[in-house]
C-alpha positions as CSV (number, residue, x, y, z in Angstrom):
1,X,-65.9,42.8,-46.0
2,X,-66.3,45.9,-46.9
3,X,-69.8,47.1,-45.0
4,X,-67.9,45.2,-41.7
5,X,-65.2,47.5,-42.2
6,X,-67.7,50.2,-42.7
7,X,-69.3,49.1,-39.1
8,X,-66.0,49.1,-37.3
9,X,-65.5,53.0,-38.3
10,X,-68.5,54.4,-37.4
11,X,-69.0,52.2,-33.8
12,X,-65.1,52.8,-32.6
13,X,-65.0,56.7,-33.6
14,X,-68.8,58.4,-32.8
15,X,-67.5,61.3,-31.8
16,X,-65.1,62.2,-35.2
17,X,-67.3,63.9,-37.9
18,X,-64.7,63.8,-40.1
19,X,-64.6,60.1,-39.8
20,X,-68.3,59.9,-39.4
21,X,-68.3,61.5,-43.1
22,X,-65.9,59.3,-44.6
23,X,-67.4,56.1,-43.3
24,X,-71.1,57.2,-44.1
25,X,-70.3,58.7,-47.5
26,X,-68.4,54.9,-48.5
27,X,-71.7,53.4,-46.7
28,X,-73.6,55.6,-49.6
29,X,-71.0,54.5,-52.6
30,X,-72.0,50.9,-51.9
31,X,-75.7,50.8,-51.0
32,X,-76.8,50.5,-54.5
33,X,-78.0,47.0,-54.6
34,X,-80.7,45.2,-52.6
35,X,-77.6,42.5,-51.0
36,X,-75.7,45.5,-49.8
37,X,-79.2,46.9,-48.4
38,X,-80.4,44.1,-47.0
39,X,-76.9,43.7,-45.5
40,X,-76.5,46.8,-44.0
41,X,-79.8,46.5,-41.8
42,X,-78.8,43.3,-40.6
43,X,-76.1,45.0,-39.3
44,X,-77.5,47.9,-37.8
45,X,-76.1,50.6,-40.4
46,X,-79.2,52.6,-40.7
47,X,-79.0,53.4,-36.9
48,X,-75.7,54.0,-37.3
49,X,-76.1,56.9,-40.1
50,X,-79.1,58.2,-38.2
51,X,-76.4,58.4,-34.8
52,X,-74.5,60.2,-37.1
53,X,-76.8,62.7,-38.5
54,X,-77.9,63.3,-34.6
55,X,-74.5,63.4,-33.3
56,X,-73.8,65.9,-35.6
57,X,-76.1,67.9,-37.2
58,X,-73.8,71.1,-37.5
59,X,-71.5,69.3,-40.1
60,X,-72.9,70.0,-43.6
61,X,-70.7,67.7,-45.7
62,X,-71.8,65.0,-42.9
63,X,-75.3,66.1,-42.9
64,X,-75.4,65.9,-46.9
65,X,-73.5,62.3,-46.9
66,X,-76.1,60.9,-44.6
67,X,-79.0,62.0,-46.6
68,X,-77.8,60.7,-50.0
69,X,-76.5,57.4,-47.9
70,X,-80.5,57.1,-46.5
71,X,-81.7,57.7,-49.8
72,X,-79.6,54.8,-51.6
73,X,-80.5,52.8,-48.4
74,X,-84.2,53.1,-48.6
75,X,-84.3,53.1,-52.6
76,X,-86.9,50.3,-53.2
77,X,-86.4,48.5,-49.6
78,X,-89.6,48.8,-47.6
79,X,-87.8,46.6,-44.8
80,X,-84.9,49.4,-44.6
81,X,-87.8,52.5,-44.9
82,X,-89.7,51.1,-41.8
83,X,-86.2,51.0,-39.9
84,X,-85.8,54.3,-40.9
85,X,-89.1,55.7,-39.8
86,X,-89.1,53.8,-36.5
87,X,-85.6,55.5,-36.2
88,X,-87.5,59.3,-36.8
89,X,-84.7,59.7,-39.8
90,X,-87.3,62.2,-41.7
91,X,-87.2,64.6,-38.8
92,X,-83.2,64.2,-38.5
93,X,-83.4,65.4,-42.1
94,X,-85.8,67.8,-42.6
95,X,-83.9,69.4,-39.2
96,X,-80.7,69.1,-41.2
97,X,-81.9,70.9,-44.0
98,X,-83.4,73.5,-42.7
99,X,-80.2,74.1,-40.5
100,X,-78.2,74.5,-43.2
101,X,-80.9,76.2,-46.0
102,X,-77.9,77.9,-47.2
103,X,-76.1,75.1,-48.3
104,X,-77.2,74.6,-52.3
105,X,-75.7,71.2,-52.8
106,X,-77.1,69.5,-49.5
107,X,-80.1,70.6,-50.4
108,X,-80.0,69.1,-53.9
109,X,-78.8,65.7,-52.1
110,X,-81.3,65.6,-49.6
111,X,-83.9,66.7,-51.7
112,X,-82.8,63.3,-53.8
């Protein structure tokens, strides 16, 4: 399905931020239900968007894309919020926003 295609992308091409983007912002577009949620931590998505936001914490648009995809990820999940802490995802984003303070509109998506 979709979230396995969504697995595929970000495992086979780490590296690409511009892929890393596109994959993570898709993630974002469909985590809006607990299934999907649930879903996605079974299959290790959450590390995979915090890999992302570490790999490349330069990339604004990819920075921004992880932060609203964590949000809809952890919205009402206390499962995916414990991954996320044990993963130190608040630190990858507080460092992303204050890398990139100049950035308005990643600081309006990470601010949620």
């Amino acid at each position: 399905g979709d979230l396995e295609f969504i697995v595929d992308a970000l495992r086979s091409n780490p590296k690409s931020a511009v892929l890393q983007e596109h994959a993570v912002a898709a993630l974002r577009d469909i985590a809006v239900n607990s299934e999907t949620r649930i879903r996605a931590r079974e299959l290790g998505m959450l590390r995979l968007v915090v890999d992302a936001l570490r790999m490349h914490p330069t990339r604004a648009g990819l920075v921004r894309v992880c932060c609203e995809a964590l949000r809809n990820l952890s919205a009402g999940d206390g499962d995916n919020k414990r991954v996320l802490g044990e993963l130190d995802a608040c630190a990858l984003v507080s460092a992303g926003i204050t890398r990139h303070l100049g950035n308005d509109l990643l600081q309006v998506s990470a601010a949620g």
